[in-house]
Each structure stands twice: as C-alpha cells, then as structure tokens.
PyMOL commands that place a pseudoatom at each C-alpha (Angstrom):
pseudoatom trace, name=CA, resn=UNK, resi=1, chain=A, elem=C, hetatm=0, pos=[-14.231, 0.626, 6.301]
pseudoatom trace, name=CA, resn=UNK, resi=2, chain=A, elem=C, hetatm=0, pos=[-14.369, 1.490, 10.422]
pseudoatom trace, name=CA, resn=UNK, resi=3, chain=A, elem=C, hetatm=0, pos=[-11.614, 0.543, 12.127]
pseudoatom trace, name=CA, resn=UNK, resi=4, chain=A, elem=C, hetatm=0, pos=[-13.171, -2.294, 13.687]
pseudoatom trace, name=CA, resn=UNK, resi=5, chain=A, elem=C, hetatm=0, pos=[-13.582, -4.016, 10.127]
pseudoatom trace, name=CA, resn=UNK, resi=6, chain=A, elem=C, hetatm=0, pos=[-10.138, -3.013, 9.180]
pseudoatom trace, name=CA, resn=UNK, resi=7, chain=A, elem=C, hetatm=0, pos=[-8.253, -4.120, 12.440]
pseudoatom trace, name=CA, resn=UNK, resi=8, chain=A, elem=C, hetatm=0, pos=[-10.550, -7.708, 11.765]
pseudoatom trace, name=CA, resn=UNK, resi=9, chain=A, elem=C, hetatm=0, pos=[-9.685, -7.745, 8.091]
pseudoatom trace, name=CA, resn=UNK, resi=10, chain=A, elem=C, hetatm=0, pos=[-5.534, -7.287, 8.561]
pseudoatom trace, name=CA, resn=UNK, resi=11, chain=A, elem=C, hetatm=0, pos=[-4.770, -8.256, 12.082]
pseudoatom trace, name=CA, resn=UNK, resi=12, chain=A, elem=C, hetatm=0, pos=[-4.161, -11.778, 10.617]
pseudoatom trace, name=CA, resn=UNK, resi=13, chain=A, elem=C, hetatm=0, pos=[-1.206, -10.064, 8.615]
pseudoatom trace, name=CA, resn=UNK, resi=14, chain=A, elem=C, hetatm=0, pos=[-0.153, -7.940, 11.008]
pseudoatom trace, name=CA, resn=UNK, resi=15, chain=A, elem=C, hetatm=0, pos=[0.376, -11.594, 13.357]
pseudoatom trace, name=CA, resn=UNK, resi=16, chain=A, elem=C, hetatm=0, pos=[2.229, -13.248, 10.907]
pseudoatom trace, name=CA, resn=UNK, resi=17, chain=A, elem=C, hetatm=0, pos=[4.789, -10.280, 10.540]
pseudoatom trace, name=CA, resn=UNK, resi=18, chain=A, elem=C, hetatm=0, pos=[5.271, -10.209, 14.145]
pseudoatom trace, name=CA, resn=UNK, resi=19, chain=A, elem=C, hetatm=0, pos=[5.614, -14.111, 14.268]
pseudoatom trace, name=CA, resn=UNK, resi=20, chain=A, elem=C, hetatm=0, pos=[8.269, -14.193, 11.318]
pseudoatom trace, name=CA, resn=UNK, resi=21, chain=A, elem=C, hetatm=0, pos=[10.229, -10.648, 12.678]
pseudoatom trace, name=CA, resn=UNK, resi=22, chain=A, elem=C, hetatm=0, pos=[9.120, -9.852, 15.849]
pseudoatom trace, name=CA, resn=UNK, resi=23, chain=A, elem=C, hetatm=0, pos=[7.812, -6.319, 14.788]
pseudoatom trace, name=CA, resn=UNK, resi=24, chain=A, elem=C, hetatm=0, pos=[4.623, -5.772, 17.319]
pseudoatom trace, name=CA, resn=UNK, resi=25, chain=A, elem=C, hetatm=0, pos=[1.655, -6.321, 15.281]
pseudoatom trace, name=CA, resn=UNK, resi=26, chain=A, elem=C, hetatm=0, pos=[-0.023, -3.193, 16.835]
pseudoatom trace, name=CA, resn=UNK, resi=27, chain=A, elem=C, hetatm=0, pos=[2.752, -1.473, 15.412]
pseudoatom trace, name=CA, resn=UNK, resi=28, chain=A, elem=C, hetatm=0, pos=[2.681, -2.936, 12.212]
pseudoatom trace, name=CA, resn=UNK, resi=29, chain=A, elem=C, hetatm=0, pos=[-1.098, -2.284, 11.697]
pseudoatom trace, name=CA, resn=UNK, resi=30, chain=A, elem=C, hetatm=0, pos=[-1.536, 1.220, 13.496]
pseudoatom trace, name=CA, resn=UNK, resi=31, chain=A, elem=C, hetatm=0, pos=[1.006, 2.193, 10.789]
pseudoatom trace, name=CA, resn=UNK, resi=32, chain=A, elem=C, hetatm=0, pos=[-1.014, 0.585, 7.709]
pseudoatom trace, name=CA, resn=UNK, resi=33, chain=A, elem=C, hetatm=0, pos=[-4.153, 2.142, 9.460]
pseudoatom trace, name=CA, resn=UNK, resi=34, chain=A, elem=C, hetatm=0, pos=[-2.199, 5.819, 10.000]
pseudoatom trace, name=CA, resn=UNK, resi=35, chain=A, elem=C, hetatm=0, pos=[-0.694, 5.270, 6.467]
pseudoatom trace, name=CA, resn=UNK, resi=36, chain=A, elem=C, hetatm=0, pos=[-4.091, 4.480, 4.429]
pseudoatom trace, name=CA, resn=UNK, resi=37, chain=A, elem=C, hetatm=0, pos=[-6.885, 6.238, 6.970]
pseudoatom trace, name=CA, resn=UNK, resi=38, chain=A, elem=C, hetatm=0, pos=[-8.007, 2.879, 8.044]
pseudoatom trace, name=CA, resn=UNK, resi=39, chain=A, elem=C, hetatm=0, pos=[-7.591, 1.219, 4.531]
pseudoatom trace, name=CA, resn=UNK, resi=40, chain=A, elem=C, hetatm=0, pos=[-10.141, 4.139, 2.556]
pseudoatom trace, name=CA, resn=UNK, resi=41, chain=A, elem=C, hetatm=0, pos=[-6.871, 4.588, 0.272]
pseudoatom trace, name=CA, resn=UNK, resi=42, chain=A, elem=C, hetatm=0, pos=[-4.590, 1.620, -0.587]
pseudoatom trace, name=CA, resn=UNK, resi=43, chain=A, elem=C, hetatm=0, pos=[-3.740, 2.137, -3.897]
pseudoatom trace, name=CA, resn=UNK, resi=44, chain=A, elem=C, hetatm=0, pos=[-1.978, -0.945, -5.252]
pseudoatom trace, name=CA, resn=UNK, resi=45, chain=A, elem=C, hetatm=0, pos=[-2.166, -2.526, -1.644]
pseudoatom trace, name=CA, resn=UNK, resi=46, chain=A, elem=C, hetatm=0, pos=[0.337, -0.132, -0.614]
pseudoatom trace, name=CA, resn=UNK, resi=47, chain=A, elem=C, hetatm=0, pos=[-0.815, 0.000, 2.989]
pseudoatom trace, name=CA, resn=UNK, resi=48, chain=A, elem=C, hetatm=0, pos=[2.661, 1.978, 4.226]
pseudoatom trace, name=CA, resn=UNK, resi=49, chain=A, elem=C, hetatm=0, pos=[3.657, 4.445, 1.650]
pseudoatom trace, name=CA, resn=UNK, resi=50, chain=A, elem=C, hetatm=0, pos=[6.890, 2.588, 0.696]
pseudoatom trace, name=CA, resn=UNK, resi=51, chain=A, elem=C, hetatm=0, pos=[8.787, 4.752, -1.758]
pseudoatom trace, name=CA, resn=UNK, resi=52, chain=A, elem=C, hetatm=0, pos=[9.504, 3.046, -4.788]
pseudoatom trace, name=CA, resn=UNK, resi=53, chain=A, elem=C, hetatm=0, pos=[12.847, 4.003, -6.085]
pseudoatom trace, name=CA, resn=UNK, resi=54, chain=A, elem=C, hetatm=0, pos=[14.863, 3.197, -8.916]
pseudoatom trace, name=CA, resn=UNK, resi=55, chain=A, elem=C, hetatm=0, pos=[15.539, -0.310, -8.576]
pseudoatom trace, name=CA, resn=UNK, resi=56, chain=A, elem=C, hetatm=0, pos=[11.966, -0.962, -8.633]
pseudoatom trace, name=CA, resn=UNK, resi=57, chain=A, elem=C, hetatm=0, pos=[10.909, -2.596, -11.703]
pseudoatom trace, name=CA, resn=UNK, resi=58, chain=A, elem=C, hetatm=0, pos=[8.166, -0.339, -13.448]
pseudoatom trace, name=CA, resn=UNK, resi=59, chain=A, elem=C, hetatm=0, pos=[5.491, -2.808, -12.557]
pseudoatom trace, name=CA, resn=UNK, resi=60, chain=A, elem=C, hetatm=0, pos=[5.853, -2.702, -9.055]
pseudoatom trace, name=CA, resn=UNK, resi=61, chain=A, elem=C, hetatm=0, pos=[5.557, 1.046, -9.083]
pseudoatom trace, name=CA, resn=UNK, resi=62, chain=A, elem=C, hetatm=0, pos=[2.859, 3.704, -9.052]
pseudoatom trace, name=CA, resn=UNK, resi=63, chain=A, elem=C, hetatm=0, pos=[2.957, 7.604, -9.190]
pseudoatom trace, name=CA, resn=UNK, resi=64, chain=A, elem=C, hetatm=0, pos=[1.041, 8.918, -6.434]
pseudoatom trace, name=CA, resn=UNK, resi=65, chain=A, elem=C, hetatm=0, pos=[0.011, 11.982, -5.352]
pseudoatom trace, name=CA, resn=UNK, resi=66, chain=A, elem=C, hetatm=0, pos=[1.956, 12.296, -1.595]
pseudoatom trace, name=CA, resn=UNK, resi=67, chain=A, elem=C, hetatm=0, pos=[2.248, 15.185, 0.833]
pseudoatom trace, name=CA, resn=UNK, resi=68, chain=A, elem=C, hetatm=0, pos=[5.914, 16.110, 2.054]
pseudoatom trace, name=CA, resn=UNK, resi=69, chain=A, elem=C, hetatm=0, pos=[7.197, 18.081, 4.857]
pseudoatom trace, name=CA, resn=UNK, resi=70, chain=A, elem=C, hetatm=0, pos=[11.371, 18.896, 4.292]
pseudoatom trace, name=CA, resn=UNK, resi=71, chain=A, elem=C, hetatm=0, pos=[13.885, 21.001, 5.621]
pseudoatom trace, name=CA, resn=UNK, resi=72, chain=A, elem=C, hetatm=0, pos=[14.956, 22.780, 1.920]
pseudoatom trace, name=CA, resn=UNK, resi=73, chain=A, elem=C, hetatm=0, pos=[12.588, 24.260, -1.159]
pseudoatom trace, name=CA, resn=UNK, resi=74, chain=A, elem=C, hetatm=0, pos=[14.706, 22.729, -3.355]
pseudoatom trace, name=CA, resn=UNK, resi=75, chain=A, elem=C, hetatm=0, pos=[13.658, 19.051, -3.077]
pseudoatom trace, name=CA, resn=UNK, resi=76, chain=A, elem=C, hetatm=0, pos=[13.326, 17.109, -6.393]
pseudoatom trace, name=CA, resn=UNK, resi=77, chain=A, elem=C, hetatm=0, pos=[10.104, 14.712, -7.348]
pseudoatom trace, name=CA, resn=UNK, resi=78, chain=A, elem=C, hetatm=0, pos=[8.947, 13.358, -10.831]
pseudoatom trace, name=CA, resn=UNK, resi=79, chain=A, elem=C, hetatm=0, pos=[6.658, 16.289, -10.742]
pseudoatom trace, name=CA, resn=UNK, resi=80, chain=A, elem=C, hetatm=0, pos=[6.140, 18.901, -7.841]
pseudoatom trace, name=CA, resn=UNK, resi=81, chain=A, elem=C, hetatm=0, pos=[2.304, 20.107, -7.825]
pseudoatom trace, name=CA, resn=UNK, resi=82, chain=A, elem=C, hetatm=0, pos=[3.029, 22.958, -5.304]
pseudoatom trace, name=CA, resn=UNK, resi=83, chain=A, elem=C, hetatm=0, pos=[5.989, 24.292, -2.384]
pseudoatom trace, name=CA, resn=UNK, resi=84, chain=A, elem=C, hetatm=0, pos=[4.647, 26.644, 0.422]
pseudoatom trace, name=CA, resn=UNK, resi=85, chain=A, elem=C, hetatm=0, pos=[7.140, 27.372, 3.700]
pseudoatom trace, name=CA, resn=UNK, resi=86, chain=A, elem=C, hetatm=0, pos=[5.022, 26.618, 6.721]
pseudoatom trace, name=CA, resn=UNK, resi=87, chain=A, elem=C, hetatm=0, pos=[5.424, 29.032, 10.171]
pseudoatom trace, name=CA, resn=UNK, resi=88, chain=A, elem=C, hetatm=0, pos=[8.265, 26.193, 10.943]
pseudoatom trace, name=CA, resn=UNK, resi=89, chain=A, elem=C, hetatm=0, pos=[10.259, 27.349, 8.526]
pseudoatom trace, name=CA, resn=UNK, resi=90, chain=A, elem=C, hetatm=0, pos=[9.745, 23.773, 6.880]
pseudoatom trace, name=CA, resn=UNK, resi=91, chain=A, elem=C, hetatm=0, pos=[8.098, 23.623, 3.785]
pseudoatom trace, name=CA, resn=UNK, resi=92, chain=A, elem=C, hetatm=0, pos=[5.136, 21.411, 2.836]
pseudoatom trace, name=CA, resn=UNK, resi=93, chain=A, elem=C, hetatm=0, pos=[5.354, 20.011, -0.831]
pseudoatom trace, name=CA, resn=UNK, resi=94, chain=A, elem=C, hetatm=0, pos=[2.367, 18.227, -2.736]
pseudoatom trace, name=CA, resn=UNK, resi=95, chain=A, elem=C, hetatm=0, pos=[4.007, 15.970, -5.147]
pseudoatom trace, name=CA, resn=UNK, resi=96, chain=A, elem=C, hetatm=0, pos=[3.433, 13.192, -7.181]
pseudoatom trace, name=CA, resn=UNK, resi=97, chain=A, elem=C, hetatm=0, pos=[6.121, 10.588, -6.308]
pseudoatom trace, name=CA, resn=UNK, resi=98, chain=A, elem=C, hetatm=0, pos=[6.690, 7.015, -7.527]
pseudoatom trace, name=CA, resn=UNK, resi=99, chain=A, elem=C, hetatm=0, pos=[5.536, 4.336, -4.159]
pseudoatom trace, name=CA, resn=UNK, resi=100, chain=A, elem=C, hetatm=0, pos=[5.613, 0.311, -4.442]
pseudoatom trace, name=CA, resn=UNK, resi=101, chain=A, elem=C, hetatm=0, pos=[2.820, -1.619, -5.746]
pseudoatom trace, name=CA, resn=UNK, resi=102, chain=A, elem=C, hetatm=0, pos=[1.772, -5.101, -4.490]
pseudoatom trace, name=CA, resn=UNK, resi=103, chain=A, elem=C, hetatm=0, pos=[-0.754, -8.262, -5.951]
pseudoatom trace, name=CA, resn=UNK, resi=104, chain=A, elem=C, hetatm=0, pos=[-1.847, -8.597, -1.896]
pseudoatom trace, name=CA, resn=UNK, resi=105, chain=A, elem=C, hetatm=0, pos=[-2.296, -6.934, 1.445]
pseudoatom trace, name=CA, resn=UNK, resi=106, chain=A, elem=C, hetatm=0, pos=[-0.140, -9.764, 2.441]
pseudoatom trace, name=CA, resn=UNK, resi=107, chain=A, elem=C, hetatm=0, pos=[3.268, -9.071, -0.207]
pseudoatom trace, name=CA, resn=UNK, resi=108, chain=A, elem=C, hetatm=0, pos=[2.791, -5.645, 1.183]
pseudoatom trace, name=CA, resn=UNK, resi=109, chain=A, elem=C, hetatm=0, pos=[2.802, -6.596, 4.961]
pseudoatom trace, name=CA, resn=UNK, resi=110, chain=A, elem=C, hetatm=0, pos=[5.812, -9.152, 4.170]
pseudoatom trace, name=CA, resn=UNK, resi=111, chain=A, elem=C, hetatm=0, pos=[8.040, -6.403, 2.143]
pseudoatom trace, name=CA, resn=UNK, resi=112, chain=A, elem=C, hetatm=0, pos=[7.654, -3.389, 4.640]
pseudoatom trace, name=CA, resn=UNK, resi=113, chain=A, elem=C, hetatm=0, pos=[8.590, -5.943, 7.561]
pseudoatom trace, name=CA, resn=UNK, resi=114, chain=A, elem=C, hetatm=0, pos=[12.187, -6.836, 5.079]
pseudoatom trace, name=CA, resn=UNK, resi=115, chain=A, elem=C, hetatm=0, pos=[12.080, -3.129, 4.522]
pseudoatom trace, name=CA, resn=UNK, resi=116, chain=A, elem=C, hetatm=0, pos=[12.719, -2.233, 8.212]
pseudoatom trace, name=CA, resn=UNK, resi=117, chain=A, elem=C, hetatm=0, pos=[15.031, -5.079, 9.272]
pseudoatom trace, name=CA, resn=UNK, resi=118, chain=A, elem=C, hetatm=0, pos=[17.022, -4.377, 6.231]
pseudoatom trace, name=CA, resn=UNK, resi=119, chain=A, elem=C, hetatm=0, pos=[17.621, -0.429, 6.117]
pseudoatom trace, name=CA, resn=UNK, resi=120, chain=A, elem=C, hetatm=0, pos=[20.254, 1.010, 8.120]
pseudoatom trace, name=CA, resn=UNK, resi=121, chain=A, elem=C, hetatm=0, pos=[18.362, 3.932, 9.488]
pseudoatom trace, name=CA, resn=UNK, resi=122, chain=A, elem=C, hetatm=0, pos=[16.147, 1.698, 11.020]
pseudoatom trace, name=CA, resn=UNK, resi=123, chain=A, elem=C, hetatm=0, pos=[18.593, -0.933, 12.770]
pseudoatom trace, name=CA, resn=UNK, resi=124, chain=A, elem=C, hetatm=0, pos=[18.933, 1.145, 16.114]
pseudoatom trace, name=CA, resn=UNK, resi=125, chain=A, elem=C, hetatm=0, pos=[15.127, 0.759, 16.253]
pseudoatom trace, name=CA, resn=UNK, resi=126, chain=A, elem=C, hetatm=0, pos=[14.537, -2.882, 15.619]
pseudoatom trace, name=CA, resn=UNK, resi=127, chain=A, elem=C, hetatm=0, pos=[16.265, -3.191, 19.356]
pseudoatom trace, name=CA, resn=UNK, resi=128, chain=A, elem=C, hetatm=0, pos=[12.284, -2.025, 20.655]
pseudoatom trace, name=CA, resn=UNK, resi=129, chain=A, elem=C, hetatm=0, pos=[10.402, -3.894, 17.794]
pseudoatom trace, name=CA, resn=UNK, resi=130, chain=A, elem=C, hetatm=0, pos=[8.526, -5.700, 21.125]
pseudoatom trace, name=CA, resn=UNK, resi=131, chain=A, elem=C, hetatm=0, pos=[7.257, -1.930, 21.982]
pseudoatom trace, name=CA, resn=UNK, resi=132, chain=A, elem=C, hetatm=0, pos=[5.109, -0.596, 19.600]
pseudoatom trace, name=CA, resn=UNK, resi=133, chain=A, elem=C, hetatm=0, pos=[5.197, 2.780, 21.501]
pseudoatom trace, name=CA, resn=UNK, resi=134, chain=A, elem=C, hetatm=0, pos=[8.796, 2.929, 21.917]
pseudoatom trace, name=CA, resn=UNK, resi=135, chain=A, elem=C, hetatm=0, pos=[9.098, 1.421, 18.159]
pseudoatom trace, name=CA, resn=UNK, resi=136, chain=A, elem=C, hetatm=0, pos=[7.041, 3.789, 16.959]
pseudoatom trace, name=CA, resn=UNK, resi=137, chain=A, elem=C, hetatm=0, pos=[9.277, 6.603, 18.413]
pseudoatom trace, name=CA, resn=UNK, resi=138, chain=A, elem=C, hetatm=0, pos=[12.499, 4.845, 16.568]
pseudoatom trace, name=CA, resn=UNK, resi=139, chain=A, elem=C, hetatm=0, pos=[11.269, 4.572, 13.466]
pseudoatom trace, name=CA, resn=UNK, resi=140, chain=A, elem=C, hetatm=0, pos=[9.434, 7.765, 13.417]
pseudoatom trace, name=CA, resn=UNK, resi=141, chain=A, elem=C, hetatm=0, pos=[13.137, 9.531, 14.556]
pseudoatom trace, name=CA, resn=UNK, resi=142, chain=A, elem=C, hetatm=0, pos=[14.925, 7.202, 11.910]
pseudoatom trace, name=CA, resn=UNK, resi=143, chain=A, elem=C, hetatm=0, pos=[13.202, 9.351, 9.672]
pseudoatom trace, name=CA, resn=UNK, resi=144, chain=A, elem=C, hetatm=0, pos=[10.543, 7.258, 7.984]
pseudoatom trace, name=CA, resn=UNK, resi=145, chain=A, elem=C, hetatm=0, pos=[8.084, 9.572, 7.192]
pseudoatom trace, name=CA, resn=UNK, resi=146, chain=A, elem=C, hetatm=0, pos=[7.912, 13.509, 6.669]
pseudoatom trace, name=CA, resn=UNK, resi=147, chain=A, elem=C, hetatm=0, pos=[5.125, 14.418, 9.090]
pseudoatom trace, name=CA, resn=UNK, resi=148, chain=A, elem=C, hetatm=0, pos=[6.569, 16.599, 12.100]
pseudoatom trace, name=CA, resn=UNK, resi=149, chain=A, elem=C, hetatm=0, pos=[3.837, 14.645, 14.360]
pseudoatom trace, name=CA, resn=UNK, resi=150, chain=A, elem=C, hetatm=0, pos=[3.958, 11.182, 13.050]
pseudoatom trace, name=CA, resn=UNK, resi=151, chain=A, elem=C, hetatm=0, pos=[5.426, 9.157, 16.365]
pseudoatom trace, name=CA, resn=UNK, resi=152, chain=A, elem=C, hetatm=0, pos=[1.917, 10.866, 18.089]
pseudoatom trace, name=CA, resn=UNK, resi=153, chain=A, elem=C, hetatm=0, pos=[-0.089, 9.824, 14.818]
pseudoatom trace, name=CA, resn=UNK, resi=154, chain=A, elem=C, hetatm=0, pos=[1.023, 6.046, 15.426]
pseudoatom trace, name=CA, resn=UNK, resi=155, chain=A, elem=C, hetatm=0, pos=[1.099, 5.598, 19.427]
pseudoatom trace, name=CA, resn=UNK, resi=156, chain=A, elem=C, hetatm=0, pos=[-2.583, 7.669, 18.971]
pseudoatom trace, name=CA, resn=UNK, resi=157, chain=A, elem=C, hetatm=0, pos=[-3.636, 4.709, 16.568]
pseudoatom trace, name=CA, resn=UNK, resi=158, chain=A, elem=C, hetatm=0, pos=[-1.813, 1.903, 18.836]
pseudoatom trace, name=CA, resn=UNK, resi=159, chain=A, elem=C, hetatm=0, pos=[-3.747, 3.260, 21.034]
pseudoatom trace, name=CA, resn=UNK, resi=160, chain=A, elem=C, hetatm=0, pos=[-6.928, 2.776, 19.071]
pseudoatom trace, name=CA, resn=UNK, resi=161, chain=A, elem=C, hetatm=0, pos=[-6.389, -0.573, 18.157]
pseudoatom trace, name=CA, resn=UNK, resi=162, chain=A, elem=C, hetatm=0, pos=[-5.412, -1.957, 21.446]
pseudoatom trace, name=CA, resn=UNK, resi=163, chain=A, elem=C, hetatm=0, pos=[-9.085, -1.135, 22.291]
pseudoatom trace, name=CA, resn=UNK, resi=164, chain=A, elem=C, hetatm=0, pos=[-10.171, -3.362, 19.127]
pseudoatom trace, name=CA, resn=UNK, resi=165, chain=A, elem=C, hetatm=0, pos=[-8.201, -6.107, 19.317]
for i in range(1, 165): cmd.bond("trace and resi %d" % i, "trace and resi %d" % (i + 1))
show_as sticks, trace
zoom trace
C-alpha cells in the first residue's frame, strides 16, 4: 500500500477520532502510518502497537514480535529473543510481547483515541491534541513508545501526509 492509498483508505477514521476527541487526525494517522509502515503490517488491525496487558481478555491479544529500546538489561517480556547495549548505553531488546487485537481498523482507531484521553501519562499532552507537531512531542515525551527518535518519526510523517491530504 503507498501512502497515498493508505492516507485515502483511513483518513475517514482518523476524522471521526478527531471529531469525537479532538486528537488532530494528522496525528492520529501519521502515528498508525509510523506504527504499521504505511499499513504493510497490521496484524490484528493493530495500527498503533497498543500493549495488551493483563486485563486484556486472551482474545483481544496477540504475541508479537516488537523491538524495544530501555534504560536497564534486565527488562522482563513473555519471551526475550535477544538484549544488545547500543553506543547509548541503552539497550535494544527483540521480544515477543503480547499487543491488542481488534475485528476493524475502526475499534482500533476508537480504543487508542480512549487510550490517550484516559492514561495519566498522557493528560499533560491532550492540552496540544489541536497540534499534531506539538502533540506529537507530548506524547512521544509521555513515554509512549521506546524509539529514542520517535517525536521526529511522527512530525516527519505529519509532514508527509499533510502533502496527501
């Protein structure tokens, strides 16, 4: 799928979150695009690598294989594939970890959106949900994913979409 087909296939989605939350829709689909390279891998229509954790009910949960970047060698996962310490001093884990599952693109759009008004780490950041680039920056400090780069990652894709839409 290019990007054009993608952005055409869940801006529609992306709209409806914004109208229901006001999350930026450029936000909320330069992260599904970051998140699944431009839907090639959406396992489950998990378009934003939602951890699944232990109150998920087994069918609404799949064990993926995930790439982590963390402060300590001593992380747990349901199984740990491989632990190297990167020039940083971080170290980069590939792991299999448990993410959610979804019946649609659109559950998955809907949950994530309840995900980030709900969470605590996140509530400092739904202040800039209008600003996809300063959003971006929030949730990215707020900790949401492991990548040392990911803020850049998502206001590069913004970026990219704002041309397609």
């Amino acid at each position: 799928m290019t990007p054009k087909e993608f952005v055409k296939k869940y801006h529609p989605f992306a709209l409806e979150t914004q109208r229901k939350t006001g999350i930026d829709a450029r936000f909320t689909l330069a992260q599904a695009a970051l998140e699944t390279g431009w839907g090639k891998s959406a396992p489950g229509n998990m378009f934003f690598g939602v951890k699944a954790g232990s109150s998920v009910p087994e069918h609404k949960k799949q064990l993926l294989r995930t790439r982590e970047v963390l402060r300590l060698p001593t992380a747990r996962f349901p199984e740990v594939i491989s632990v190297r310490r990167l020039n940083s001093g971080l170290y980069e884990y590939i792991v299999k970890d448990y993410f959610r599952k979804y019946e649609t693109p659109e559950e998955c759009f809907t949950d994530h959106a309840k995900m980030l008004m709900s969470v605590e780490r996140y509530r400092s950041a739904m202040h800039v949900k209008s600003d996809p680039y300063a959003f971006a920056d929030a949730v990215a400090a707020a900790g949401y994913a492991t990548a040392p780069n990911y803020a850049d990652a998502l206001k590069k894709t913004i970026r990219t979409i704002e041309g397609l839409i």
